[in-house]
N, C-alpha and C positions, 0 to 999 in steps of 0.2 A: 167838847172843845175840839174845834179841829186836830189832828195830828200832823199836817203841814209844817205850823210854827215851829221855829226854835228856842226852847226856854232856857235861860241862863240865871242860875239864884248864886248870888255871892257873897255868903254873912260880912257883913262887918260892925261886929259887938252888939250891939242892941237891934241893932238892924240889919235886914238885906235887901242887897241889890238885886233887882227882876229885870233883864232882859230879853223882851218877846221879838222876833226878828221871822219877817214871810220871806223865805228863801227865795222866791221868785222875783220881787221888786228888791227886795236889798232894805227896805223901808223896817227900821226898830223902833219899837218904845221900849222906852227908861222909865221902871219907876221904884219906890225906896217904901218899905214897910217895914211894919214891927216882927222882929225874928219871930215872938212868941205867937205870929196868926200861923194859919198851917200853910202849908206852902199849896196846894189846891188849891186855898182862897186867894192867896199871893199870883200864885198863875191865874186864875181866870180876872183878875184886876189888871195884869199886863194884858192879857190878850186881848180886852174888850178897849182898851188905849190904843191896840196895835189896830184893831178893827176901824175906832172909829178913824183915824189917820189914815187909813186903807180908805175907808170912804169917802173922805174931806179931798183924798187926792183923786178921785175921781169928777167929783164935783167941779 
């Protein structure tokens, strides 16, 4: 995974919040998983949302 991004995880009880943000565009994804997956697979499910958005705005 790139090290560019910035990841933000933020439990809230059964769940956490994952925010992926490309410091260069400003552009984030938001996404909400189960606390109990590892947070590796938590991050690379935000970044591949942050990616495809990344892309979409190029198009």
């Amino acid at each position: 995974m790139p090290a560019n991004y910035i990841i933000e995880m933020i439990p809230q009880g059964r769940y956490v919040r994952v925010t992926a943000v490309d410091p260069v565009t400003g552009i984030e994804a938001v996404m909400v998983g189960d606390a109990s997956q590892s947070p590796k697979v938590l991050e690379r499910l935000a970044v591949q949302k942050l990616e495809f958005l990344l892309k979409r705005g190029q198009a």
